[in-house]
DSSP file (Angstrom, degrees, kcal/mol; ACC not computed):
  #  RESIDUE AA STRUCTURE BP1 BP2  ACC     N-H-->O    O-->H-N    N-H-->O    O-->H-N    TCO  KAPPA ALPHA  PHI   PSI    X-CA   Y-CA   Z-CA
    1    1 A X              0   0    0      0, 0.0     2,-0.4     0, 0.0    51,-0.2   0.000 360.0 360.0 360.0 137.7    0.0    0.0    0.0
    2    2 A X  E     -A   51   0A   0     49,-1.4    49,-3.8     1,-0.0     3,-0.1  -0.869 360.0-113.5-105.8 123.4    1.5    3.7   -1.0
    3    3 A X  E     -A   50   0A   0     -2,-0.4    47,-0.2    47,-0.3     2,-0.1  -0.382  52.3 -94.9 -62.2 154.0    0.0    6.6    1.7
    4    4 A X        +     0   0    0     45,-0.7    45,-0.1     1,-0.2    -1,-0.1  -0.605  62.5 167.3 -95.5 173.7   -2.1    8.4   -0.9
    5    5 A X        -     0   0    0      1,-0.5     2,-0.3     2,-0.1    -1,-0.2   0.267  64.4 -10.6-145.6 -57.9    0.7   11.5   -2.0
    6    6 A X  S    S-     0   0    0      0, 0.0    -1,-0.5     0, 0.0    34,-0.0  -0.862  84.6 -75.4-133.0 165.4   -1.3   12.8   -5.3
    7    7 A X        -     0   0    0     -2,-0.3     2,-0.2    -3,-0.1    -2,-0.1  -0.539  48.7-152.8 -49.8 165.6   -4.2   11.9   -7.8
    8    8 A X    >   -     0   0    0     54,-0.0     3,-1.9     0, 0.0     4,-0.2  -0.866  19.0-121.1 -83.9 130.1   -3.2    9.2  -10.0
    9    9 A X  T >> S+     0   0    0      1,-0.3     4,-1.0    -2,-0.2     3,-0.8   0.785 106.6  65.9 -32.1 -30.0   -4.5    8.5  -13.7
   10   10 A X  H 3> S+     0   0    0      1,-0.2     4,-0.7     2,-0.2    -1,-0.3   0.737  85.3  67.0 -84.8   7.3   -5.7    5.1  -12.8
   11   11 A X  H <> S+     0   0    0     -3,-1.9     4,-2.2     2,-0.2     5,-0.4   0.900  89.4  68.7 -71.7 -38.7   -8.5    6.3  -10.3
   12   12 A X  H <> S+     0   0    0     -3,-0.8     4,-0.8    -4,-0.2     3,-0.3   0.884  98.5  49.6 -52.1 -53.7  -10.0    7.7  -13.3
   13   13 A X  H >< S+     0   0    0     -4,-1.0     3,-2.4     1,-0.2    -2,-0.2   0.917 115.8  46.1 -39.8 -78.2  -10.7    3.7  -14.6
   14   14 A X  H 3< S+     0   0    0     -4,-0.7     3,-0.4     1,-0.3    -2,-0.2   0.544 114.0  39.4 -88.5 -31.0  -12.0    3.1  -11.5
   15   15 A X  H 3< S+     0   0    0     -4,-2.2    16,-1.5    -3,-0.3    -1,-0.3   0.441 120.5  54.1-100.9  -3.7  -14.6    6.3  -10.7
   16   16 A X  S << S+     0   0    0     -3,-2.4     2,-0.3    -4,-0.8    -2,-0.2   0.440  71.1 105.2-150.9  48.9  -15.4    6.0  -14.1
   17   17 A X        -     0   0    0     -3,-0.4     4,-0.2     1,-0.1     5,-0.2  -0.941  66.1-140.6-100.0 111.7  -16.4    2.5  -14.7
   18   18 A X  S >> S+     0   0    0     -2,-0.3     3,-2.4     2,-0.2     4,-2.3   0.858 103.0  45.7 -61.9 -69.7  -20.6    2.6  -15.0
   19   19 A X  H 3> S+     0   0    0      1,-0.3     4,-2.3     2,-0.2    -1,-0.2   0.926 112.4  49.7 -47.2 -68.4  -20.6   -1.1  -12.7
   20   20 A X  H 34 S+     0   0    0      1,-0.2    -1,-0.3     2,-0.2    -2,-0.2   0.443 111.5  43.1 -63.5   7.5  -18.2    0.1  -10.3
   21   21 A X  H X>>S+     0   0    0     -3,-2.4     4,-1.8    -4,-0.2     3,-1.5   0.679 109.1  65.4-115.0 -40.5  -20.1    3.7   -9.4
   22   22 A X  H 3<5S+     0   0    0     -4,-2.3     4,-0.5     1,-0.3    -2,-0.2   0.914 110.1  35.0 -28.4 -55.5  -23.4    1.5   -9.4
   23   23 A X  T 3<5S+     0   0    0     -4,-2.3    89,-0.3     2,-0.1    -1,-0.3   0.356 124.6  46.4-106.3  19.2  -22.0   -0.3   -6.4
   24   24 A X  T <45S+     0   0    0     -3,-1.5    -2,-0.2     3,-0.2    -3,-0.2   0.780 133.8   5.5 -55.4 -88.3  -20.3    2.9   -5.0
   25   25 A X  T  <5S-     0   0    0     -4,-1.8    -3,-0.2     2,-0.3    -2,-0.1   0.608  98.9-107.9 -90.3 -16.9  -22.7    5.3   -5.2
   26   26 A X  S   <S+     0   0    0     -5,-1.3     2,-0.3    -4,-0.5    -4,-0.1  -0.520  93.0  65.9 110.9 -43.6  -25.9    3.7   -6.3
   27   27 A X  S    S-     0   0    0     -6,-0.1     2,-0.5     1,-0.1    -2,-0.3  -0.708  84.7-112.0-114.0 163.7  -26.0    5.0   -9.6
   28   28 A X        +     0   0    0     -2,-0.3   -10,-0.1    -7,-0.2    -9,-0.1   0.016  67.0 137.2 -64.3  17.4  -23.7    4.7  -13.2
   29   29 A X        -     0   0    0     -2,-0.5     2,-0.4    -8,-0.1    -7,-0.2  -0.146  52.7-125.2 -61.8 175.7  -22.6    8.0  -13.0
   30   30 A X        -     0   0    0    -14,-0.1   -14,-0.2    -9,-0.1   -15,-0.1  -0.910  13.7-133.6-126.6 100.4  -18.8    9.1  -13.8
   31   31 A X        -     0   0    0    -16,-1.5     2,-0.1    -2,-0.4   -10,-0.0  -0.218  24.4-130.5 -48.4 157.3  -16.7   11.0  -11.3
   32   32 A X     >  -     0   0    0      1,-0.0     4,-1.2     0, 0.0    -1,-0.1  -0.200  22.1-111.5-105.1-160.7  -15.1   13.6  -13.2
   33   33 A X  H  > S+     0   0    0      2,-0.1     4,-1.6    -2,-0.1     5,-0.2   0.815 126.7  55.4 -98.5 -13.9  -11.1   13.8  -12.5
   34   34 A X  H >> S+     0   0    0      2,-0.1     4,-1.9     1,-0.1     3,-0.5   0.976 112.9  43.4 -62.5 -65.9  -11.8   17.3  -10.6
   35   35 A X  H 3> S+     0   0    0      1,-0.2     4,-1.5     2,-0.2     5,-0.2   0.938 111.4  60.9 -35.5 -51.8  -14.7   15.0   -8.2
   36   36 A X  H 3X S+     0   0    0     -4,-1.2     4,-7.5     1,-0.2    -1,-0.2   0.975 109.6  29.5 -45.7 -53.4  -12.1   12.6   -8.1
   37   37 A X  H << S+     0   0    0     -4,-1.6     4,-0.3    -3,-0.5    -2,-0.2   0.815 115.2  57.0 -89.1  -8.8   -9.3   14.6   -6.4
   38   38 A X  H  X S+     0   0    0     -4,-1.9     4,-1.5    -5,-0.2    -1,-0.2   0.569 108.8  52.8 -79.3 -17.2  -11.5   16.9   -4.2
   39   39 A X  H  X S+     0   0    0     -4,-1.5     4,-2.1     1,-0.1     5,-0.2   0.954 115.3  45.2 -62.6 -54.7  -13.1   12.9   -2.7
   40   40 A X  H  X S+     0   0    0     -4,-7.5     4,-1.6     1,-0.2    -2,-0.2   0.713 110.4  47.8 -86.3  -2.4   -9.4   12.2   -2.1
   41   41 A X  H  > S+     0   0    0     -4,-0.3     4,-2.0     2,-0.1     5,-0.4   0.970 119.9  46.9 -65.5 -49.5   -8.3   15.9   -0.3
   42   42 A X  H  < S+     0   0    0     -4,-1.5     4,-0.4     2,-0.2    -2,-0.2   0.784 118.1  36.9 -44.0 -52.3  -11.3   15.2    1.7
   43   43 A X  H  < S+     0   0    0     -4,-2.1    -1,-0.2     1,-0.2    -2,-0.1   0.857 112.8  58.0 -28.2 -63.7  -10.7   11.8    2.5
   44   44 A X  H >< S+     0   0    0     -4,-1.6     3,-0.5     1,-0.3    -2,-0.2   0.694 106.6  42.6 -85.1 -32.4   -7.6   12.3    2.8
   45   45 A X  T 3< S+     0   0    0     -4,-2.0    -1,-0.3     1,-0.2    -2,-0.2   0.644 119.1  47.1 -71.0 -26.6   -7.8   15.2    5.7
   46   46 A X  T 3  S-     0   0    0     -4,-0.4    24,-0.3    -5,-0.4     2,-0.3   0.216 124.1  -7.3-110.7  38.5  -10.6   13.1    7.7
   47   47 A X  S <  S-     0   0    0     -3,-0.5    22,-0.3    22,-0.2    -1,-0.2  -0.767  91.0 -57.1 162.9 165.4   -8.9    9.4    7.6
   48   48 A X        -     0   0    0     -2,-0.3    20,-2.5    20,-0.2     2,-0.3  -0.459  48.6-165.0 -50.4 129.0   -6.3    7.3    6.4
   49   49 A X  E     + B   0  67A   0     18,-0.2   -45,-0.7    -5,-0.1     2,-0.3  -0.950  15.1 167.6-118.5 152.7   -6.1    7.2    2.3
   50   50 A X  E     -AB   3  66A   0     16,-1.3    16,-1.0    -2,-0.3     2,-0.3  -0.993  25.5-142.3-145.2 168.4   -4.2    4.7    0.9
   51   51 A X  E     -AB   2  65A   0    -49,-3.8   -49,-1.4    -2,-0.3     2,-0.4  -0.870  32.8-119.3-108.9 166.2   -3.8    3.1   -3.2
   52   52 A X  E     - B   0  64A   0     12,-1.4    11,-3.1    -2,-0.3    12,-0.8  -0.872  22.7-151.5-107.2 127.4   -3.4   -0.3   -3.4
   53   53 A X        -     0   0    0     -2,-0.4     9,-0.2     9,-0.2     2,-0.2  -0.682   7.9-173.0 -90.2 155.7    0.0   -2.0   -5.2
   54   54 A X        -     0   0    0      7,-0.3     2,-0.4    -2,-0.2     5,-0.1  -0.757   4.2-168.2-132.2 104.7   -0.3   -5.1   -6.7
   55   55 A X        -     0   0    0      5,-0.2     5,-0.1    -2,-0.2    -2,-0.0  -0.540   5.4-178.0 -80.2 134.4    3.2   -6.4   -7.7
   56   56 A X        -     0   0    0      3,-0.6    -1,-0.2    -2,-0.4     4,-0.1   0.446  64.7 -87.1-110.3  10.3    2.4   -9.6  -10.2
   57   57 A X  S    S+     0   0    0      2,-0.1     3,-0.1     0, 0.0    -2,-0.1   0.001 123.2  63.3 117.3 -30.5    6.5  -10.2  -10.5
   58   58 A X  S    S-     0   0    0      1,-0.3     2,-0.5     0, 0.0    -3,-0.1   0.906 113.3 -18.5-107.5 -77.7    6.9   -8.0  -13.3
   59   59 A X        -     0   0    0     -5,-0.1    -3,-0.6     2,-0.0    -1,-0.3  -0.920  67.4-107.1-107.8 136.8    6.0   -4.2  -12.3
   60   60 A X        -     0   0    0     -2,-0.5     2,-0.4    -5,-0.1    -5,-0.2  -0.412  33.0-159.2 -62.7 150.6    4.1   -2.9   -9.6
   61   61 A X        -     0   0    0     -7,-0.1    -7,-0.3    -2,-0.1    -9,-0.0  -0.918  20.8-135.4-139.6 111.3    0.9   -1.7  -10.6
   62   62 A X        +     0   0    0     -2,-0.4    -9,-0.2     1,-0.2     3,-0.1  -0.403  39.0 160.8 -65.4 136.8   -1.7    1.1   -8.5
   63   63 A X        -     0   0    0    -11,-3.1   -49,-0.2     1,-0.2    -1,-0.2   0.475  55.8  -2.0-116.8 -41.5   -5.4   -1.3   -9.0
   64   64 A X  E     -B   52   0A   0    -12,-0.8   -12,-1.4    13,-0.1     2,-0.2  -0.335  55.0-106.6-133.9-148.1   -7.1    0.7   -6.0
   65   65 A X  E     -B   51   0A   0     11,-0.3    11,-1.3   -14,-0.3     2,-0.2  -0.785  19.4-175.4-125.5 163.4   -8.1    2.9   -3.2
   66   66 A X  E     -BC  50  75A   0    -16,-1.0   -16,-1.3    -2,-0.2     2,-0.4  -0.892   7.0-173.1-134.0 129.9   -8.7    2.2    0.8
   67   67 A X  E     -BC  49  74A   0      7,-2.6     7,-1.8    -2,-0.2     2,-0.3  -0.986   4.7-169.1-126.3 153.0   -9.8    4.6    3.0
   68   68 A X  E     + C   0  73A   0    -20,-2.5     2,-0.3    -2,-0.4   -20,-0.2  -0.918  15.3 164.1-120.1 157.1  -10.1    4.4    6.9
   69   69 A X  E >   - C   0  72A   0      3,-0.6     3,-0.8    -2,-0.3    38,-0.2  -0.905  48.8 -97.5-168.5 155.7  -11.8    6.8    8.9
   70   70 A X  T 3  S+     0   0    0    -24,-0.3     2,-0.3    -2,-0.3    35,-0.1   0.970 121.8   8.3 -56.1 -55.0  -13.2    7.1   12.5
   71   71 A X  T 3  S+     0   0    0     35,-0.1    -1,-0.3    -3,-0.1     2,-0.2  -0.576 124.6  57.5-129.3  56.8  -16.5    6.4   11.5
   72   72 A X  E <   -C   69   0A   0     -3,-0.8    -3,-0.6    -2,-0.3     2,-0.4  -0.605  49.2-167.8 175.5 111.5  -16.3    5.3    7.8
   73   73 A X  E     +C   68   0A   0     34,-1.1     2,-0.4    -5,-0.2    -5,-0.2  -0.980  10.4 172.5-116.9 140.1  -14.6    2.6    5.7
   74   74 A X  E     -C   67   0A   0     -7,-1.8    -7,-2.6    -2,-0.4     2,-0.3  -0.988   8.4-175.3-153.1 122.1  -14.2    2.2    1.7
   75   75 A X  E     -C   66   0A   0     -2,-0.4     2,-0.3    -9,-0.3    -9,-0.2  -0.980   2.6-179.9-123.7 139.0  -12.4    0.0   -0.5
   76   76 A X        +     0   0    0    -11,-1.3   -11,-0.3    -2,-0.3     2,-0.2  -0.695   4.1 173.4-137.6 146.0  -12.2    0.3   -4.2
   77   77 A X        -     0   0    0     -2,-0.3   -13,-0.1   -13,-0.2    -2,-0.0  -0.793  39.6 -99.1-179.7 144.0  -10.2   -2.2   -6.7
   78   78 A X     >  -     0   0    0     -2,-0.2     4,-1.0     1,-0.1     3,-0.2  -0.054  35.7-107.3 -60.7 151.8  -10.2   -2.3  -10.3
   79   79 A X  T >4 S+     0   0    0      1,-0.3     3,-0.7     2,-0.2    -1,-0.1   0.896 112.9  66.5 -64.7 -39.5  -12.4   -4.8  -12.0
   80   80 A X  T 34 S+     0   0    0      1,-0.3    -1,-0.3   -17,-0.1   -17,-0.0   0.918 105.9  35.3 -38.5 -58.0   -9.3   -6.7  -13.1
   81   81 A X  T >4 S+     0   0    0     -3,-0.2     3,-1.2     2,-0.1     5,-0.3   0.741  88.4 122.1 -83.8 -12.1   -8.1   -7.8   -9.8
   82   82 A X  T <<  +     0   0    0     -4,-1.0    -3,-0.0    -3,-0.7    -5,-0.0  -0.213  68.0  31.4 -44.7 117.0  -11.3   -8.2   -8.7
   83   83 A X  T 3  S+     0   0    0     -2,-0.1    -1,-0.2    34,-0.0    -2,-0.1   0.517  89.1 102.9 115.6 -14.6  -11.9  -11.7   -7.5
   84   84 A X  S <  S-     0   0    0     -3,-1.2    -2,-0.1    -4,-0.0    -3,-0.0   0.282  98.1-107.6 -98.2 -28.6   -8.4  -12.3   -6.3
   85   85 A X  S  > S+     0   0    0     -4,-0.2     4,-2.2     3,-0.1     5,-0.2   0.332  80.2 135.2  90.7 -18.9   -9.0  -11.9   -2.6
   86   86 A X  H  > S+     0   0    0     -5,-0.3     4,-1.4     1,-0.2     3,-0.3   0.857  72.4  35.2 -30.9 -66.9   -7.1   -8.5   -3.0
   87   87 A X  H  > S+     0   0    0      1,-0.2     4,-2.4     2,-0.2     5,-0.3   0.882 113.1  65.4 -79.4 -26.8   -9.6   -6.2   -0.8
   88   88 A X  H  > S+     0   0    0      2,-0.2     4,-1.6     1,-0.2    -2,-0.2   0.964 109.6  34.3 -48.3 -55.2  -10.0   -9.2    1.3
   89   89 A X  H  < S+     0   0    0     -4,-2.2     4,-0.3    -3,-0.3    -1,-0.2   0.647 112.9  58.3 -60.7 -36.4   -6.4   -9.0    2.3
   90   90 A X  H  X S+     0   0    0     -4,-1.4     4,-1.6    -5,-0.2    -2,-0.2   0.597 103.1  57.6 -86.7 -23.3   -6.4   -5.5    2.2
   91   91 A X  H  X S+     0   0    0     -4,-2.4     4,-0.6     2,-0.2    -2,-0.3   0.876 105.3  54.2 -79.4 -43.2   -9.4   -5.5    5.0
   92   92 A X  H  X S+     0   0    0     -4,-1.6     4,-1.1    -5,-0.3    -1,-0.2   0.628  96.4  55.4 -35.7 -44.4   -7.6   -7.1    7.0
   93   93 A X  H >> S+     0   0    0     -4,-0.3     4,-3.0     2,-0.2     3,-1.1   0.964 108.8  49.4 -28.7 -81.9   -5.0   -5.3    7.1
   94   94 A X  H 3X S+     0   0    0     -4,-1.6     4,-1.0     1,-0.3    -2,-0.2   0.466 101.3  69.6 -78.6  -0.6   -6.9   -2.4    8.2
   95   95 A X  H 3X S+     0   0    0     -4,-0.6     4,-0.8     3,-0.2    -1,-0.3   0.855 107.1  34.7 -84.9 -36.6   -8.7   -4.5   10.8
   96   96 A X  H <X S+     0   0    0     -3,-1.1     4,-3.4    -4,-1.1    -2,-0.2   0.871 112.9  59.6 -90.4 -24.3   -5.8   -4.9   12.9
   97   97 A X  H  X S+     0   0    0     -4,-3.0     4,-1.5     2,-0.2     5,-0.3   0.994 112.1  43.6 -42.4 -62.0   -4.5   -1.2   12.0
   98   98 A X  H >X S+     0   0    0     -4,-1.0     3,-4.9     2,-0.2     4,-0.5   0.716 110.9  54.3 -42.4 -98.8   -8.0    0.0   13.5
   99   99 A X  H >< S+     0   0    0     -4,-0.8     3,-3.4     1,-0.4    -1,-0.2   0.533 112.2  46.1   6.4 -79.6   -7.4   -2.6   16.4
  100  100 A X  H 3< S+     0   0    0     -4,-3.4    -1,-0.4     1,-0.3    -2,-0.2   0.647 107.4  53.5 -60.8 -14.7   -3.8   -0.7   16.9
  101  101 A X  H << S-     0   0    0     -3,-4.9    -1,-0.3    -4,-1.5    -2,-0.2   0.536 118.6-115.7 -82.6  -7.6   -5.1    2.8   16.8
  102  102 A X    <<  +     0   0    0     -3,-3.4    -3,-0.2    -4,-0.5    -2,-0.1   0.268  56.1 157.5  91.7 -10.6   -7.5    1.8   19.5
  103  103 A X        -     0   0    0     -5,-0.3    -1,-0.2    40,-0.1    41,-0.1   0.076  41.6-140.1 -48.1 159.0  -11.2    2.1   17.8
  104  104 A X  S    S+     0   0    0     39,-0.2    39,-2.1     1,-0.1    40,-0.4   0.954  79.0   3.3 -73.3 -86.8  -14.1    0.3   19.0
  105  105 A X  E     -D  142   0B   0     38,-0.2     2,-0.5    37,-0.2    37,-0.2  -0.708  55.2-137.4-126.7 124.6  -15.5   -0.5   15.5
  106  106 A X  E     -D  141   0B   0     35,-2.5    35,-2.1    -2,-0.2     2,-0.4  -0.926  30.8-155.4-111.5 177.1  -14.8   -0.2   12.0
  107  107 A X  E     -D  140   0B   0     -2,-0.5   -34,-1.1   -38,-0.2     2,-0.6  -0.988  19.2-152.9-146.8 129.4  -17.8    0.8   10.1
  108  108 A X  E     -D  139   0B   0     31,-1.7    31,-2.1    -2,-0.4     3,-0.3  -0.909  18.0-160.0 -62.0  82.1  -19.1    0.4    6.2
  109  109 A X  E    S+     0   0B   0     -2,-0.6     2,-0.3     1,-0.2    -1,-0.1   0.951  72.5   8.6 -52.9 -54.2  -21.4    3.3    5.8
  110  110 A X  E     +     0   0B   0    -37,-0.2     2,-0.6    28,-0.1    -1,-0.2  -0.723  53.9 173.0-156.1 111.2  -23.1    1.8    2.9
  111  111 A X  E     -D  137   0B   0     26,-1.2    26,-1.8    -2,-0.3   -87,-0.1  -0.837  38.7-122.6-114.9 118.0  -22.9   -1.3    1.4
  112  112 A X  E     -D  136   0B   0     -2,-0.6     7,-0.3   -89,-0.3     3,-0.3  -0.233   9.8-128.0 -69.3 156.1  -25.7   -1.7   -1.6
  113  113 A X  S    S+     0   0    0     22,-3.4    -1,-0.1     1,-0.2    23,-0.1   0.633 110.7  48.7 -80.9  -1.0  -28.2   -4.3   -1.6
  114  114 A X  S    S+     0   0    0     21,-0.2     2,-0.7     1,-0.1    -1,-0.2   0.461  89.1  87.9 -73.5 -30.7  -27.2   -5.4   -5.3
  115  115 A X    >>  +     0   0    0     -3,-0.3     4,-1.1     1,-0.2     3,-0.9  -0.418  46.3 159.4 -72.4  47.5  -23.3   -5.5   -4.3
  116  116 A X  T 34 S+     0   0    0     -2,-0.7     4,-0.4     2,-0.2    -1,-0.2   0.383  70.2  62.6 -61.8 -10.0  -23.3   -9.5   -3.0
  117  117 A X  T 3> S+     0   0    0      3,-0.2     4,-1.9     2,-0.1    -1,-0.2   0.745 113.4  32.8 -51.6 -54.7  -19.3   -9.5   -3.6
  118  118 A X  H X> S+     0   0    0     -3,-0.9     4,-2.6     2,-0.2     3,-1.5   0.988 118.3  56.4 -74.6 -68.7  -18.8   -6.9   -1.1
  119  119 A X  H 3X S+     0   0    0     -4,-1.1     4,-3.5     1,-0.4    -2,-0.1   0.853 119.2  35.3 -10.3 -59.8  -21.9   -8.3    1.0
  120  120 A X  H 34 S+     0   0    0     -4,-0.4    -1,-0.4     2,-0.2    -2,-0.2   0.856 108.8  57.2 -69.8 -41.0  -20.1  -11.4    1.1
  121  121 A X  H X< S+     0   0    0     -4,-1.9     3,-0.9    -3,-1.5    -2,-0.2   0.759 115.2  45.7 -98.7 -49.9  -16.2  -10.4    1.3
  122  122 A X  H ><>S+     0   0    0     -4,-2.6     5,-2.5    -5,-0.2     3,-1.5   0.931 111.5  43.9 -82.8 -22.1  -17.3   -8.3    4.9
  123  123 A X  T 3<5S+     0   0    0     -4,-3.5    -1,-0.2    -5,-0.4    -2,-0.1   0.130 108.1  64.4 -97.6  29.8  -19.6  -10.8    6.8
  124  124 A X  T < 5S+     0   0    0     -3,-0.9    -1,-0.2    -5,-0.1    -2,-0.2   0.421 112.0  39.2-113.5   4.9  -16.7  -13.2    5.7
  125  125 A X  T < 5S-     0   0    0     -3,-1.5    -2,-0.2     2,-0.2     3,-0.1   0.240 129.8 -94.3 -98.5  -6.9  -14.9  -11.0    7.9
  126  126 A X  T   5S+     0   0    0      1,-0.5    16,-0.4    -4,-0.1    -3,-0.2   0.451  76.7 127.4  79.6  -4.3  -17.1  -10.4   10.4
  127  127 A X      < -     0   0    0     -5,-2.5    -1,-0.5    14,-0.1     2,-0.3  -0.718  31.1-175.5-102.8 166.6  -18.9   -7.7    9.8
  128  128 A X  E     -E  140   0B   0     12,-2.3    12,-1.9    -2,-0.2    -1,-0.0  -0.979  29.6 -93.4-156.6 146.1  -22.8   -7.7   10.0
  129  129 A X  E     +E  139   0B   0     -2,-0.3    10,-0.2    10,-0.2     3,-0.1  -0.611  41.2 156.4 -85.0 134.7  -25.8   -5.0    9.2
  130  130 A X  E     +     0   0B   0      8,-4.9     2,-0.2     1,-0.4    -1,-0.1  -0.145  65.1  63.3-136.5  31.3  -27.2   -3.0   11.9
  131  131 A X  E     -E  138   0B   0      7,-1.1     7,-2.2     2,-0.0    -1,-0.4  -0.644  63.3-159.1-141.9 104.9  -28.4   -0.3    9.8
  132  132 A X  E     -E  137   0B   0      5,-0.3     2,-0.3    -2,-0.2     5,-0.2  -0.569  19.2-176.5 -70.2 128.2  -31.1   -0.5    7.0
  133  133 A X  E >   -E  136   0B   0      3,-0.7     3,-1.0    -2,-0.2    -2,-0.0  -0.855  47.8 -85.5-128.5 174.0  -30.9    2.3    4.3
  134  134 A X  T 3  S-     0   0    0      1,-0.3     3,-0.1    -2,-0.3    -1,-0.0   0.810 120.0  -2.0 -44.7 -61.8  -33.1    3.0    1.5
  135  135 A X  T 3  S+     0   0    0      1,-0.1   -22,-3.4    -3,-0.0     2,-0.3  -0.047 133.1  28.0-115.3  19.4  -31.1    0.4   -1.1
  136  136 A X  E <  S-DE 112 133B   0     -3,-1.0    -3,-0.7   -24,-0.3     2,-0.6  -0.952  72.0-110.1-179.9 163.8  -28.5   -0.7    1.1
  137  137 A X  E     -DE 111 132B   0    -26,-1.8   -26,-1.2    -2,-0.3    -5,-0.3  -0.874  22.3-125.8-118.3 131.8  -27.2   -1.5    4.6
  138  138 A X  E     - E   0 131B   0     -7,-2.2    -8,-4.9    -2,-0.6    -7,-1.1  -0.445  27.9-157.1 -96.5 125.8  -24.8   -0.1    6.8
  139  139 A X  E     -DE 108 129B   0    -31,-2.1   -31,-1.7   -10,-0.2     2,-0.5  -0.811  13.0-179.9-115.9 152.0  -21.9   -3.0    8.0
  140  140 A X  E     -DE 107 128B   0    -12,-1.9   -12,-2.3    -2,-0.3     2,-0.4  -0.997  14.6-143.9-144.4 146.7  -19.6   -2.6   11.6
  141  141 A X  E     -D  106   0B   0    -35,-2.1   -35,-2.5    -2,-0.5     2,-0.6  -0.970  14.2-125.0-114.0 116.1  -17.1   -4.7   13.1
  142  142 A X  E     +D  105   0B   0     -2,-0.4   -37,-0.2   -16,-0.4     3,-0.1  -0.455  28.7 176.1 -49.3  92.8  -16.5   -5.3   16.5
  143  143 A X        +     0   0    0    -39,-2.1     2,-0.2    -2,-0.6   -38,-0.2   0.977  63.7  24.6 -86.6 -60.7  -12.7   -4.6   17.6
  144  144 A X  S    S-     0   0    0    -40,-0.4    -1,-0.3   -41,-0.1     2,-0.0  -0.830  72.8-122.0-112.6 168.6  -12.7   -5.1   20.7
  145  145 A X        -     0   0    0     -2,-0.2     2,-0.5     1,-0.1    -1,-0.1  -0.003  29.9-114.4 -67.5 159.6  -14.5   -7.1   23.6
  146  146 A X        -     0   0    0      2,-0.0     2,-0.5    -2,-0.0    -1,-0.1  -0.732  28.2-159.9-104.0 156.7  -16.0   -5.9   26.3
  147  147 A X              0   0    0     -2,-0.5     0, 0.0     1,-0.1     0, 0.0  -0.990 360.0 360.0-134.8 131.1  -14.4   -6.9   29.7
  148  148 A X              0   0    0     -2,-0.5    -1,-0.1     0, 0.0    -2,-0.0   0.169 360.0 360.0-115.9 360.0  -16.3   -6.7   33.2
């Protein structure tokens, strides 16, 4: 993972793939690259941003985004790698990061009800819906236990 530093061209695949803004945002719209790099200032002042490498042996390659936040988590990967286990690996990660900053929880804001890859890839994690939203359900994980 690279600490995010600047835009990079390949976000543009990624915010402005019709499939992947469907299960982002709800709808096929296309970030523009200005939308793009005003999400990641934002992001990027209110949580951890990070892109995602993927070395296959021959060049490293950016495929996505991760963001962490107190109250907010979001992972992005390119259709290619998709399938790979990639954000799986990469959630993980950021489950014991959270864990080491001390948080309670991480939390999914908004996970669509169409998206059954993501559905599936966090409650294979652990995480579960406590929040019904209009098309889609809000997922949290439990970092630590409670002790009496």
């Amino acid at each position: 993972m690279i600490p995010f530093d600047q835009f990079r061209q390949e976000s543009l695949k990624w915010y402005q793939d019709p499939e992947s803004m469907h299960n982002i945002v709800g709808s096929k719209i296309a970030y523009t690259k200005k939308q793009i790099q005003q999400m990641y200032e934002w992001q990027n002042e209110h949580g951890l941003l990070y892109y995602i490498e993927y070395n296959n042996g021959e060049h490293p390659q950016i495929i996505g985004d991760v963001w962490l936040a107190d109250d907010d988590y979001a992972i992005v990967i390119d259709q290619a790698f998709r399938n790979r286990h990639i954000g799986r690996r990469v959630t993980k990660y950021f489950i014991y990061k959270a864990k080491k900053l001390g948080r309670n929880y991480i939390t999914v804001s908004e996970i669509f009800n169409w998206n059954k890859a993501s559905q599936k890839m966090f409650t294979s994690l652990n995480f579960y819906p406590f929040k019904e939203n209009k098309d889609s359900w809000s997922y949290r994980r439990r970092l630590k236990t409670d002790t009496i």
